[in-house]
SEMAR-743912 format. One record per residue (C-alpha): residue number from 1; residue in one letter; chain; x, y, z negated. Coordinates in pm, 1 decimal, padded with zeros to 6 digits. Example, Ala and Ser with C-alpha at 12.3 -4.5 7.8 and 13.67 -1.06 7.14 Angstrom:
<sites>
[1,"A","A",[01230.0,-00450.0,-00780.0]]
[2,"S","A",[01367.0,-00106.0,-00714.0]]
</sites>
This chain:
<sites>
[1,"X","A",[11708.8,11693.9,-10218.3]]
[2,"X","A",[11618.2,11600.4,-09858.6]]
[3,"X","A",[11997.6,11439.3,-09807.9]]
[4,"X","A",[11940.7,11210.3,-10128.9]]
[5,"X","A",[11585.2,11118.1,-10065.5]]
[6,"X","A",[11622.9,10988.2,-09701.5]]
[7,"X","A",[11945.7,10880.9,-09742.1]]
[8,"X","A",[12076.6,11128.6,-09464.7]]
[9,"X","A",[12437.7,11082.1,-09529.1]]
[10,"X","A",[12442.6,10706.3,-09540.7]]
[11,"X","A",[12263.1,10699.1,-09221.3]]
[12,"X","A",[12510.2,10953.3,-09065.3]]
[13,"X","A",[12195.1,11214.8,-08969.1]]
[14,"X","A",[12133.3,11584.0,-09106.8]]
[15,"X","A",[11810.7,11775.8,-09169.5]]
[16,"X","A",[11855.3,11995.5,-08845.2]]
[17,"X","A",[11889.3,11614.3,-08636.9]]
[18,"X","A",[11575.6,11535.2,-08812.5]]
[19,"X","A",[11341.2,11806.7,-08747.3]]
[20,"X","A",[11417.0,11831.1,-08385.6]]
[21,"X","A",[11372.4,11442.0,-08354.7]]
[22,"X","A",[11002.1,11493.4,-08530.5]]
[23,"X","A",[10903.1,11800.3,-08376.3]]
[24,"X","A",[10985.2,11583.2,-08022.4]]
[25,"X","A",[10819.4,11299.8,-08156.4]]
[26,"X","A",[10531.0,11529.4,-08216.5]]
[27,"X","A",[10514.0,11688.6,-07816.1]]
[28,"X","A",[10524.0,11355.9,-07668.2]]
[29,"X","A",[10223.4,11220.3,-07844.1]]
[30,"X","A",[10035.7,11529.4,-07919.3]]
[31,"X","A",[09802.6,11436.0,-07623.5]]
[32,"X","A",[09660.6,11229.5,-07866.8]]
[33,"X","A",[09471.4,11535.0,-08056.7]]
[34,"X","A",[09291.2,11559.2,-07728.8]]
[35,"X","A",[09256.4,11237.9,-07591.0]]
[36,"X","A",[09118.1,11041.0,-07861.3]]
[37,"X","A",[08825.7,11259.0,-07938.5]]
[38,"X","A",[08745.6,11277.5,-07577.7]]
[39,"X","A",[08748.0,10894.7,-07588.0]]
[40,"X","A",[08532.2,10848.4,-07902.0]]
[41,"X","A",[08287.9,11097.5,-07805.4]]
[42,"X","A",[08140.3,10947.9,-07531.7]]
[43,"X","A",[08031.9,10703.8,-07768.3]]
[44,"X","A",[07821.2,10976.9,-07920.5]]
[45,"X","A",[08043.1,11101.7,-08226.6]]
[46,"X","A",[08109.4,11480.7,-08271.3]]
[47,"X","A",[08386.4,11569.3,-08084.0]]
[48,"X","A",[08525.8,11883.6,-08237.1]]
[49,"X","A",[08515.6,11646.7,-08570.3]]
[50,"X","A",[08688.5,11394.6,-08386.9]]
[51,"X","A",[08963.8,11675.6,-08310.9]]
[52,"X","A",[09023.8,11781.5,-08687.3]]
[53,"X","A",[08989.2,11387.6,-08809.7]]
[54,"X","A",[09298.0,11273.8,-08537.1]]
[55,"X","A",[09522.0,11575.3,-08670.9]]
[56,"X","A",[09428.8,11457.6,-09062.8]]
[57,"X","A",[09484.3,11097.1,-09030.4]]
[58,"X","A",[09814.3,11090.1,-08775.7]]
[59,"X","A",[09920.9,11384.3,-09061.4]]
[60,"X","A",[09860.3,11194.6,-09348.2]]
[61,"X","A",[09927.0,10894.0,-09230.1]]
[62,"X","A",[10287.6,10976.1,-09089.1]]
[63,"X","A",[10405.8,11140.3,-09380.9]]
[64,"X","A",[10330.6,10877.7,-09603.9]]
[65,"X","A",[10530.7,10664.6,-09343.7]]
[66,"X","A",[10799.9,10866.5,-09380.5]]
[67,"X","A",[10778.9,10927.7,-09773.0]]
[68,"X","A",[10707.1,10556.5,-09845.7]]
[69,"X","A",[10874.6,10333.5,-09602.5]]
[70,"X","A",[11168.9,10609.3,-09532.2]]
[71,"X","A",[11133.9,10558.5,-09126.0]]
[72,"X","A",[11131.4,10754.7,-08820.6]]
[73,"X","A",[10828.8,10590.3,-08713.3]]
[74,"X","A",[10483.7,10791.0,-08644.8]]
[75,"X","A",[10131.9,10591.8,-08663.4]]
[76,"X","A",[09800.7,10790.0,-08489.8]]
[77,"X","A",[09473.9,10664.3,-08414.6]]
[78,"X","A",[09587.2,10370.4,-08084.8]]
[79,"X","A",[09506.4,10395.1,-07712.1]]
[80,"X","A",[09371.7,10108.0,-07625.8]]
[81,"X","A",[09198.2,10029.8,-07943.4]]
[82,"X","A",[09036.8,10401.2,-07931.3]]
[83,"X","A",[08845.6,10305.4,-07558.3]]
[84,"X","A",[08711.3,09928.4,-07736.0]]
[85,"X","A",[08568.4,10110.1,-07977.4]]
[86,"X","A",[08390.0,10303.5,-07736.4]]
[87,"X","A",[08333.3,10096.7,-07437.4]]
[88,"X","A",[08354.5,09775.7,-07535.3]]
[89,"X","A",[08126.5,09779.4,-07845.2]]
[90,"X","A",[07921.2,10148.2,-07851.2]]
[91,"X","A",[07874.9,10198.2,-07457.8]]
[92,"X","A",[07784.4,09862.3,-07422.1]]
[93,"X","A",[07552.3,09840.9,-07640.0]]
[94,"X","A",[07654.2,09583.3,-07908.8]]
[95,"X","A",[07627.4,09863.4,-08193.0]]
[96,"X","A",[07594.8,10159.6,-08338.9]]
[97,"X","A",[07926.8,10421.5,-08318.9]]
[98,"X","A",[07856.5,10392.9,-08766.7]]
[99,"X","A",[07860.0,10025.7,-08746.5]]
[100,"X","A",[08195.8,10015.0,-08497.5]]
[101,"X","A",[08398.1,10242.0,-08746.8]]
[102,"X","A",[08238.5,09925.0,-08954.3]]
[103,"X","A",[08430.4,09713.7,-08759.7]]
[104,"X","A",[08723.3,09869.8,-08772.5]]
[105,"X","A",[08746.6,09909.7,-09120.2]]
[106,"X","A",[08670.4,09509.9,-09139.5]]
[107,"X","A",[08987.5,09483.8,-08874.0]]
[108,"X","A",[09211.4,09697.7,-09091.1]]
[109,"X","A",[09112.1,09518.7,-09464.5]]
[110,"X","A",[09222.5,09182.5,-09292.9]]
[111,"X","A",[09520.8,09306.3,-09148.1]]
[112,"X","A",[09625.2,09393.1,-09482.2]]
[113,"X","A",[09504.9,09092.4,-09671.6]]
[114,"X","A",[09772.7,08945.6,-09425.4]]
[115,"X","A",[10021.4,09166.1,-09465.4]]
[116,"X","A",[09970.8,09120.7,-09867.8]]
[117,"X","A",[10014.5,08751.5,-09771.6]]
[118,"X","A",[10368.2,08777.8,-09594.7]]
[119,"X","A",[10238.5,08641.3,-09297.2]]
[120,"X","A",[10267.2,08960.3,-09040.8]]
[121,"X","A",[10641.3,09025.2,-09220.1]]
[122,"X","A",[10691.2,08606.7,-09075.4]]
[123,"X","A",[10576.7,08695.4,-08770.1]]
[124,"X","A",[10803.6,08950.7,-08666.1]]
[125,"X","A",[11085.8,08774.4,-08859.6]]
[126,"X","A",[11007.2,08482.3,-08641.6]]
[127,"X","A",[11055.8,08643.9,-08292.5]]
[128,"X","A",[11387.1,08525.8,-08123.7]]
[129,"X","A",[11696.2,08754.6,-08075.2]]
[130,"X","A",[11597.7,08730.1,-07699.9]]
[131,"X","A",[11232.4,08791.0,-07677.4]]
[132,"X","A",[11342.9,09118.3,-07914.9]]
[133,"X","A",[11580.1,09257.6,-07678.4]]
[134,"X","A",[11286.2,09199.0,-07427.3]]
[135,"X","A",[11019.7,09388.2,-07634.1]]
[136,"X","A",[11221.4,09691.5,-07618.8]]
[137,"X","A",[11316.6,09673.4,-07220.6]]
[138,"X","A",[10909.4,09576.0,-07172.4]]
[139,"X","A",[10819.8,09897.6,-07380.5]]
[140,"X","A",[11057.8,10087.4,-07209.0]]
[141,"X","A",[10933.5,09999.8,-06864.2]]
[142,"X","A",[10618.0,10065.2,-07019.8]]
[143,"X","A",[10632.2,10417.9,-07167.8]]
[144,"X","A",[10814.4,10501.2,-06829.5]]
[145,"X","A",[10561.3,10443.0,-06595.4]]
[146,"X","A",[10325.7,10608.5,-06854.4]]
[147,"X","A",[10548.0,10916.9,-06803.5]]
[148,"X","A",[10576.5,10905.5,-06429.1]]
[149,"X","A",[10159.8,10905.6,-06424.3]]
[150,"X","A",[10167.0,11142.1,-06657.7]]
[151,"X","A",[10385.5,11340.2,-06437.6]]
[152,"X","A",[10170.8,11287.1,-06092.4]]
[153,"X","A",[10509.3,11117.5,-05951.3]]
[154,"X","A",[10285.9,10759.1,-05948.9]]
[155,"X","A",[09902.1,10774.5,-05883.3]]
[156,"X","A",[09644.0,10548.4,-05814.3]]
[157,"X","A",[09574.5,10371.1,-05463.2]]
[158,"X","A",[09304.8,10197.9,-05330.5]]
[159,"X","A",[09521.1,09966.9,-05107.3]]
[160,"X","A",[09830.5,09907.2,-05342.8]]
[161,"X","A",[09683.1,09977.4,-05659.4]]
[162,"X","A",[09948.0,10247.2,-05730.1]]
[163,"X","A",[10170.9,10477.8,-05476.1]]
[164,"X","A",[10386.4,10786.5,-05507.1]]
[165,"X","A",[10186.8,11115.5,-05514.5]]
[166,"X","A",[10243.4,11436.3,-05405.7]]
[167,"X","A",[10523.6,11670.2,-05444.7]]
[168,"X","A",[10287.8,11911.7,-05610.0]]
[169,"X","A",[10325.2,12194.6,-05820.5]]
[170,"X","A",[10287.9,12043.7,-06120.2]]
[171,"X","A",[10508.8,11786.5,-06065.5]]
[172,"X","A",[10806.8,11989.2,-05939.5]]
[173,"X","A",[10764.3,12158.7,-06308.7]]
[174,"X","A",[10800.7,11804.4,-06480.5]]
[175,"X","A",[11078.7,11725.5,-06282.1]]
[176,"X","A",[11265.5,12038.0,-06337.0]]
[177,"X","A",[11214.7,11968.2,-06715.1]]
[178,"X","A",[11377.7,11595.2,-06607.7]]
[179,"X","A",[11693.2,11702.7,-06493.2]]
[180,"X","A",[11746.9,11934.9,-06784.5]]
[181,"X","A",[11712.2,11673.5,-07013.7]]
[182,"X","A",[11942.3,11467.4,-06796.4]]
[183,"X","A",[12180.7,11798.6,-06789.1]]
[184,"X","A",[12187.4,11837.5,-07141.3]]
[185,"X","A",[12217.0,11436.8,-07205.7]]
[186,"X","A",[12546.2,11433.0,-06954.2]]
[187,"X","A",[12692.7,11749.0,-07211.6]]
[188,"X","A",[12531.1,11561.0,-07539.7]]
[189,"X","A",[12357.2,11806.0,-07674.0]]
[190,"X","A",[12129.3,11769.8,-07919.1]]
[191,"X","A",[11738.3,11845.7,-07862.5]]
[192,"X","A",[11727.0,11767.1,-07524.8]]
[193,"X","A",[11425.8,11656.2,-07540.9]]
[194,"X","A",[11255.1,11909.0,-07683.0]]
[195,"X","A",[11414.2,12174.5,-07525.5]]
[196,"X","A",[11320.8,11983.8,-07180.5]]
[197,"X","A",[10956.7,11987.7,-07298.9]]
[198,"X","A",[10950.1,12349.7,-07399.1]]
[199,"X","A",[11133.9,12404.5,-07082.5]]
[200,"X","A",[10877.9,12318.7,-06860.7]]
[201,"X","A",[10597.7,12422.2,-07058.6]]
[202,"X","A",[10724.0,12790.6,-07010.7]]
[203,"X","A",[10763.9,12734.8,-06630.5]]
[204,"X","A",[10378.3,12618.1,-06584.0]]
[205,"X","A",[10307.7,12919.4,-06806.1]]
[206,"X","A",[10507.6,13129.9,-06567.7]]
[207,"X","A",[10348.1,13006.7,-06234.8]]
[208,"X","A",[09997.9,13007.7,-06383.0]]
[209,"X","A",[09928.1,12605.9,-06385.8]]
[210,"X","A",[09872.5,12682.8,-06774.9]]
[211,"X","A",[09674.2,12956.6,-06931.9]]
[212,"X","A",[09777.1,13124.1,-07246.3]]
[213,"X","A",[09546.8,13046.7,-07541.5]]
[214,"X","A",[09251.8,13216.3,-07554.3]]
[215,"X","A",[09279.4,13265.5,-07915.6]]
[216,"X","A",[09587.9,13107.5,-08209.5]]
[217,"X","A",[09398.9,12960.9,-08484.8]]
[218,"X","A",[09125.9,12719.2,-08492.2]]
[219,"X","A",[08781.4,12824.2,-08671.9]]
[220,"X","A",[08664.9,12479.0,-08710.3]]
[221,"X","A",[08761.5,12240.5,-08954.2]]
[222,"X","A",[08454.2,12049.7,-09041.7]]
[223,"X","A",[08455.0,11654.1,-09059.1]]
[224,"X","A",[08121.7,11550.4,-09196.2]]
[225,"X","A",[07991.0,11535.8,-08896.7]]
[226,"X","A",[08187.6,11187.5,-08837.2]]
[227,"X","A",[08349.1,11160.7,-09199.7]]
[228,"X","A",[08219.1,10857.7,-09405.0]]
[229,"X","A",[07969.1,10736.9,-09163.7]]
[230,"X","A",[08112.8,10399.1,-09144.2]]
[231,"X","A",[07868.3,10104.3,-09197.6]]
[232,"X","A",[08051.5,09786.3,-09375.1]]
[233,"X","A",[07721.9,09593.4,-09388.1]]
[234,"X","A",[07597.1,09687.5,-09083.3]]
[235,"X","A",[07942.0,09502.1,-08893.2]]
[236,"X","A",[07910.0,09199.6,-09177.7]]
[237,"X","A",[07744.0,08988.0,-08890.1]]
[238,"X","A",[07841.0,08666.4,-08747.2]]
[239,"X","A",[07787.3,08789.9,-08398.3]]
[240,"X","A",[08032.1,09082.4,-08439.8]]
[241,"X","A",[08347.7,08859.9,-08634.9]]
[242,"X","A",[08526.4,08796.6,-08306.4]]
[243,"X","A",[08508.9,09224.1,-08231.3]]
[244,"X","A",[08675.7,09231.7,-08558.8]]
[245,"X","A",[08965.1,08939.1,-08490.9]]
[246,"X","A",[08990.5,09135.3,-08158.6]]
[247,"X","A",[09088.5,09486.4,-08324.0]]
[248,"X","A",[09324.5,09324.3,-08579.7]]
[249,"X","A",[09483.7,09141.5,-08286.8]]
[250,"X","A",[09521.4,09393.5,-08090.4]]
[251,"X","A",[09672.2,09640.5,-08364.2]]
[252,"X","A",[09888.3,09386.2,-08475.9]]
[253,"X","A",[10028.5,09294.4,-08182.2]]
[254,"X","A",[10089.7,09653.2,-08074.4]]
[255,"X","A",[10239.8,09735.9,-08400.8]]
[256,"X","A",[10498.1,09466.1,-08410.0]]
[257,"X","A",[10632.9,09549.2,-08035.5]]
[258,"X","A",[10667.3,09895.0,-08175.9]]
[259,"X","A",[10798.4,09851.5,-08502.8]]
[260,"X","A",[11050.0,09593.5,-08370.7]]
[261,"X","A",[11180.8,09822.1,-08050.7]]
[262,"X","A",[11183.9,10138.2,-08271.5]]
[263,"X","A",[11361.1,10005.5,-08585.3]]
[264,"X","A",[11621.3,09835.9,-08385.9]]
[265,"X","A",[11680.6,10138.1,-08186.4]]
[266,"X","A",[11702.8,10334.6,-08505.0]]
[267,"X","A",[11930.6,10090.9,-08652.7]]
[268,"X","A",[11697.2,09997.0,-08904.1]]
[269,"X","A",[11789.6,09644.6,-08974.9]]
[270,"X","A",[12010.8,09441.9,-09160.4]]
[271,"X","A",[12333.6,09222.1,-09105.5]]
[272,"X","A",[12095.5,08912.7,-09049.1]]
[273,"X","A",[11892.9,09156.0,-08756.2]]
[274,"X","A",[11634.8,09164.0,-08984.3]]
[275,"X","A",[11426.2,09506.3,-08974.4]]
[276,"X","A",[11455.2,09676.5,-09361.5]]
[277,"X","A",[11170.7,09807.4,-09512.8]]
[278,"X","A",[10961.2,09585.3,-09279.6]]
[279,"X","A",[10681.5,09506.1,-09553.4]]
[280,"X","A",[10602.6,09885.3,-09612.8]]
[281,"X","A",[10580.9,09966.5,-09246.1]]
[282,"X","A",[10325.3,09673.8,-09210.8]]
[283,"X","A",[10111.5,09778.4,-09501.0]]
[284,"X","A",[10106.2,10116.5,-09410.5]]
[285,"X","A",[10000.0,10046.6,-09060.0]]
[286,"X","A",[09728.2,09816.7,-09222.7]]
[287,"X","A",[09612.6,10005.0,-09490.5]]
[288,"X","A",[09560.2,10309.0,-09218.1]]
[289,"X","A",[09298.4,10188.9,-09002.0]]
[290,"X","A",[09105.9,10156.1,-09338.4]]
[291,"X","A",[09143.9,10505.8,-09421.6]]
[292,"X","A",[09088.6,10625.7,-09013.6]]
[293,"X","A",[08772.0,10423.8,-08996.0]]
[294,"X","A",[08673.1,10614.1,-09379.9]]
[295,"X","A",[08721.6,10975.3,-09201.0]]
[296,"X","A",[08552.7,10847.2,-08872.4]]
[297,"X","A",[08833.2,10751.8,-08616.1]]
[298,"X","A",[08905.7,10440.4,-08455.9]]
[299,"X","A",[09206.5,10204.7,-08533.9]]
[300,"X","A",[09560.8,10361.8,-08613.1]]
[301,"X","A",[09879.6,10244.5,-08466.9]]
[302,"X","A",[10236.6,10258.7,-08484.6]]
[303,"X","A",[10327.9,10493.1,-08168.4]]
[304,"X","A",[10567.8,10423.5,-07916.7]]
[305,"X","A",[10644.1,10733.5,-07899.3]]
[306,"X","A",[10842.7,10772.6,-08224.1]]
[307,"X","A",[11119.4,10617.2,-07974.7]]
[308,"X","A",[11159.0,10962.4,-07810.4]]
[309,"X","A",[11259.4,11096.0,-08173.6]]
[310,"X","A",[11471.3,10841.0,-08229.8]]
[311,"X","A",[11632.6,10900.7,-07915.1]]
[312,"X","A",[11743.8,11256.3,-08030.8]]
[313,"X","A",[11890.3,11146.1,-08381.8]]
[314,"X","A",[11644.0,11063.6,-08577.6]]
[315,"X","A",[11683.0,10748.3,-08832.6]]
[316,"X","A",[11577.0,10829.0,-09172.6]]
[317,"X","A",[11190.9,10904.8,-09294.0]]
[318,"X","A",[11239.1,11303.5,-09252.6]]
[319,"X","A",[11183.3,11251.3,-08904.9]]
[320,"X","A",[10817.8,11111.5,-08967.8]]
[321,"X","A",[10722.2,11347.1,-09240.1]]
[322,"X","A",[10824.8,11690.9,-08947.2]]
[323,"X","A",[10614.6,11474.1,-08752.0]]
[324,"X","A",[10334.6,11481.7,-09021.1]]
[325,"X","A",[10383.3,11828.3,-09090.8]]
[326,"X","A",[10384.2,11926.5,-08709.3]]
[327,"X","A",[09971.8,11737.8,-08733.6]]
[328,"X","A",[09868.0,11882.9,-09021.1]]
[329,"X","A",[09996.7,12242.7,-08876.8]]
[330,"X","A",[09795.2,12159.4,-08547.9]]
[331,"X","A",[09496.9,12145.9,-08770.2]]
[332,"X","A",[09573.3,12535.8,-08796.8]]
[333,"X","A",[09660.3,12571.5,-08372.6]]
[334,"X","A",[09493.5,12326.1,-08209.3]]
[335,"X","A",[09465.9,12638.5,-07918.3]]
[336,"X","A",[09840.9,12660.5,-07878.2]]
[337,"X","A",[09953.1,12310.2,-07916.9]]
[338,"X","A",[09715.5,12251.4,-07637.8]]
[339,"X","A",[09903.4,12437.7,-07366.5]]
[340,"X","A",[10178.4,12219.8,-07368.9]]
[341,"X","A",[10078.7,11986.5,-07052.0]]
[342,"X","A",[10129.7,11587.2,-06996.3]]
[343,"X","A",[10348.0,11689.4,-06725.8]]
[344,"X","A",[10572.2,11872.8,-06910.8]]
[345,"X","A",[10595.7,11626.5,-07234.3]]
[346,"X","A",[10589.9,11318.4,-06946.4]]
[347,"X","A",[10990.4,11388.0,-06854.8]]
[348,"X","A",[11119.0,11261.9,-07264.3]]
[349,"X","A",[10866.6,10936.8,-07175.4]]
[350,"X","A",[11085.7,10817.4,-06880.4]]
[351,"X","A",[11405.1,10936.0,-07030.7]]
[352,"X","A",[11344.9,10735.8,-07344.7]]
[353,"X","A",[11240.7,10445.5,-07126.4]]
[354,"X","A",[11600.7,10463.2,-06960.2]]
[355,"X","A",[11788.7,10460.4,-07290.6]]
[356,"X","A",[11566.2,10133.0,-07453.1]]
[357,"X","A",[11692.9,09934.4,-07092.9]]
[358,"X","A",[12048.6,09878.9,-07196.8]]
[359,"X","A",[11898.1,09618.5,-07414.9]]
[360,"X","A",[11859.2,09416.0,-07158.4]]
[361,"X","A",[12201.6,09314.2,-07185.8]]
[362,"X","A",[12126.7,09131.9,-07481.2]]
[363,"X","A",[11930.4,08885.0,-07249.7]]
[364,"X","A",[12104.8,08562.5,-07124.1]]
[365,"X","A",[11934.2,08515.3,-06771.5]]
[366,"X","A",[12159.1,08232.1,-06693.2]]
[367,"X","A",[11915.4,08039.9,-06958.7]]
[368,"X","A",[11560.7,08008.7,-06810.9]]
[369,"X","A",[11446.0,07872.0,-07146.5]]
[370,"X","A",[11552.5,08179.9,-07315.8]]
[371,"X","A",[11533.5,08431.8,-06909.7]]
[372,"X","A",[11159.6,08355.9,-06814.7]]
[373,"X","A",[10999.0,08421.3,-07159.6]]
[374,"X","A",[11190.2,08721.8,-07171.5]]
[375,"X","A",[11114.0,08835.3,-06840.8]]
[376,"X","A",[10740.5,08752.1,-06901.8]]
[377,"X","A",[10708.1,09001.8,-07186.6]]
[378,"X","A",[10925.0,09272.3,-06990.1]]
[379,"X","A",[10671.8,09278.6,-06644.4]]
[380,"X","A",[10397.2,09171.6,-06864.3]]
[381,"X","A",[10425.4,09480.9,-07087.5]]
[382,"X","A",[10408.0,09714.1,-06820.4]]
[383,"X","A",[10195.7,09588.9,-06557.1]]
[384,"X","A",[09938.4,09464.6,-06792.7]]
[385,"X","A",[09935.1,09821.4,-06934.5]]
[386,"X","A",[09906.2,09658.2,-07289.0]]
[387,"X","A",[10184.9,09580.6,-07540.0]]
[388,"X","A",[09984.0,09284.4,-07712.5]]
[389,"X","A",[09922.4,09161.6,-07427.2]]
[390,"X","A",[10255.4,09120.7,-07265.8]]
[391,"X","A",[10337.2,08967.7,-07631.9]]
[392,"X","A",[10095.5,08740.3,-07601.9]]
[393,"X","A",[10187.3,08608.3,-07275.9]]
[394,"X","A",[10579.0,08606.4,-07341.4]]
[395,"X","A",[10550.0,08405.9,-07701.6]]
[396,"X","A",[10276.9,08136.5,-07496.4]]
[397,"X","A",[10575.1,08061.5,-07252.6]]
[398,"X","A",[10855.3,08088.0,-07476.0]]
[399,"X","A",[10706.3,07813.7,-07666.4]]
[400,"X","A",[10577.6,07627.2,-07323.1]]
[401,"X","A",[10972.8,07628.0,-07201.7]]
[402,"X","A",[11088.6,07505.7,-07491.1]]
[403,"X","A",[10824.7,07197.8,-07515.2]]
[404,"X","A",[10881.9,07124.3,-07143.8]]
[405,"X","A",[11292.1,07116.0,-07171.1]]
[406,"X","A",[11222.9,06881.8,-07434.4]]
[407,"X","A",[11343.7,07097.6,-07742.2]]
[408,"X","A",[10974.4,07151.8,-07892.2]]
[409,"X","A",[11202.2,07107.9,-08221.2]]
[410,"X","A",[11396.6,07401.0,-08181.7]]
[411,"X","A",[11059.9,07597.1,-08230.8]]
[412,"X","A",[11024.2,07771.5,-08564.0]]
[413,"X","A",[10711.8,07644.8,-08703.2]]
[414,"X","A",[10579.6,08033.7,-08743.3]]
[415,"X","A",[10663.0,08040.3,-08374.7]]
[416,"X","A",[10400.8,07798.6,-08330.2]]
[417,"X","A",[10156.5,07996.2,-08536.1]]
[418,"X","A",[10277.1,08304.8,-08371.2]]
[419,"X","A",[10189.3,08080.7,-07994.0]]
[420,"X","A",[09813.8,07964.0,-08159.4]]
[421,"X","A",[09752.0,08346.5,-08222.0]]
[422,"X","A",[09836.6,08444.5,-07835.1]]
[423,"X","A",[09612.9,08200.3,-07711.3]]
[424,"X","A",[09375.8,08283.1,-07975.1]]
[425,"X","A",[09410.1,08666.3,-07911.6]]
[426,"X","A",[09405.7,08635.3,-07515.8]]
[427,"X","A",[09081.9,08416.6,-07556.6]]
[428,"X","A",[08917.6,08647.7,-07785.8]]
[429,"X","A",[08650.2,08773.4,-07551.6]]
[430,"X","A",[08506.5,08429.1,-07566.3]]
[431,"X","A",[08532.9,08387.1,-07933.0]]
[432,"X","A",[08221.7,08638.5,-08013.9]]
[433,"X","A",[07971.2,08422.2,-07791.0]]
[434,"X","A",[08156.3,08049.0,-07943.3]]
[435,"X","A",[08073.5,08152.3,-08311.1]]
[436,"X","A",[07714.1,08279.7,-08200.7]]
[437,"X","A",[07673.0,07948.1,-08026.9]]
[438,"X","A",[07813.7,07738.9,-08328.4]]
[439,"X","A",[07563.9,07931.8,-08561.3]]
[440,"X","A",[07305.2,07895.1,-08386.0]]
[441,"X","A",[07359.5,07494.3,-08390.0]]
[442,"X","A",[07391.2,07530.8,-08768.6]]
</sites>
């Protein structure tokens, strides 16, 4: 059943490839059941709500990823998006946590209006061979030096804004789980990865950097608390439309980086390089911030971290539905998924990040029309700390090099659009107080 469904055979995988690619999927972004609700709370939601809602939706959500757009890709609510929802609008006072899920909601429904439209699919379609091969190199160099902080092997400095830290404990555990992975990569076998992860995990267990759960199951599952507390109405204002461009920029932006660095990894395109399935995985990812912001979470994303599963085998949909499965179980043991430490899981980050650099041979550097766009997104990516904004800045210059070689006509005219939404999208702070000054002239 599984083998006809997800089309195992054809794409040259097998159920036992597939369930170790989710379940690693799962580890490296399981932070996420912890992170996000300590983000959202401080904007006054209920936190242990906020831990059951992140399982439910990246659960749901995932599954119906892998079920409906057959994909190894897994969505959860977005970094990023989770701390503007909580910062920029609650903290600061421009509304209520009710009327922010508002917002989102608003962000996700026009997402998919475009997405209904064709216009996201034209987007990514759009993007050059070259800038493509540079998404996945930026994201790589991104996710990396995620995993090295994650690890403690880069912290922050005062005087050079980041430095190496300490050999401490904690880090001589991740790196121990590094060079297993590495070992086990050099004698290609599968799950290493995951057994890397697990590795580690049972050495800070063993030297006492991580406690043994106090207890397996979890005895709270209640969501009213944050559950259908959105207000539409409330974030129907003038004032708050550019908050809502902002949050559907942002997820978009992130999305396609991901979607087009996974699927190519995962061979998920066609003889034209086109990425297959493309309109599903775009109204999914839409559609899901509606439903998030409808159980009381902020904005959901396609992960990055679906890369690491990819990375051990995975290619069909059965990857994102173990995935799924692995959330909705961590409703049950939220106590015991939580021992597994960033350090540990931090080790598959920087190995994935080495495998998505060989696409950087797909980059002619001996063009600077084609090289410094490229480039752009690559450093932008990862020093900015943002995918849509390294995106942003790398489709502004491709278009810029192309208009100042004098070969503006070589330009795809949804390049152009795809240039107008950069600038639009790195402006958008501005946008809020332009339409509140407009109105106010009306």
């Amino acid at each position: 059943m599984f083998s006809s469904y997800f089309q195992l055979e054809q794409k040259r995988t097998s159920v036992r490839v597939e369930f170790v690619a989710g379940v690693t999927t799962f580890l490296t972004m399981a932070y996420i059941i912890f992170v996000n609700p300590a983000i959202l709370s401080a904007a006054g939601m209920d936190k242990n709500a906020l831990i059951i809602v992140t399982c439910l939706v990246s659960a749901v959500i995932t599954i119906l990823t892998g079920l409906a757009a057959n994909a190894p890709i897994a969505m959860a609510p977005g970094m990023g998006l989770n701390a503007f929802l909580a910062y920029s609008l609650v903290k600061a006072g421009e509304v209520t946590w009710q009327t922010g899920l508002g917002i989102v909601f608003l962000s996700g429904l026009l997402g998919f209006l475009l997405t209904l439209l064709g216009l996201r699919k034209r987007l990514v379609e759009a993007i050059p061979v070259s800038l493509v091969s540079a998404i996945s190199v930026g994201i790589g160099l991104y996710i990396t030096f995620i995993g090295l902080v994650d690890l403690g092997v880069i912290v922050n400095s005062e005087e050079t804004l980041v430095a190496a830290g300490p050999l401490t404990g904690t880090v001589l555990i991740g790196l121990a789980g590094l060079l297993v992975m590495a070992f086990l990569q050099i004698r290609k076998i599968k799950g290493a990865l995951l057994i890397g992860i697990l590795f580690s995990t049972v050495l800070a267990v063993i030297f006492g950097y991580v406690s043994r759960p106090s207890q397996i199951l979890s005895s709270n599952l209640d969501i009213s608390p944050v559950a259908f507390q959105l207000d539409i109405l409330g974030a129907l204002k003038w004032s708050l439309f550019g908050s809502v461009f902002a949050l559907m920029f942002m997820d978009m932006f992130d999305s396609i980086g991901t979607l087009v660095a996974c699927c190519h990894e995962a061979g998920m395109v066609d003889k034209d390089g086109k990425i297959t399935g493309l309109d599903r995985l775009l109204a999914i990812d839409a559609g899901a911030s509606m439903f998030g912001a409808a159980l009381g979470t902020s904005s959901i994303s396609s992960y990055i971290e679906s890369a690491a599963g990819i990375e051990e085998g995975g290619r069909t949909g059965l990857t994102a539905v173990v995935t799924g499965v692995c959330f909705a179980l961590a409703l049950l043991f939220v106590p015991v998924v939580g021992i597994v430490p960033k350090y540990a899981a931090a080790p598959a980050l920087v190995m994935v990040g080495l495998f998505m650099m060989k696409e950087i041979k797909r980059i002619d550097f001996a063009n600077v029309e084609e090289a410094l766009p490229a480039f752009i997104i690559m450093v932008m990516i990862a020093l900015s700390y943002s995918i849509s904004r390294g995106l942003a800045f790398g489709f502004i210059s491709f278009v810029l090099m192309k208009t100042i070689s004098g070969r503006a006509r070589d330009v795809k005219p949804t390049m152009w659009i795809i240039a107008a939404l950069s600038v639009l999208f790195l402006t958008m702070d501005r946008l809020a107080g332009a339409i509140e000054y407009l109105r106010q002239l009306m």
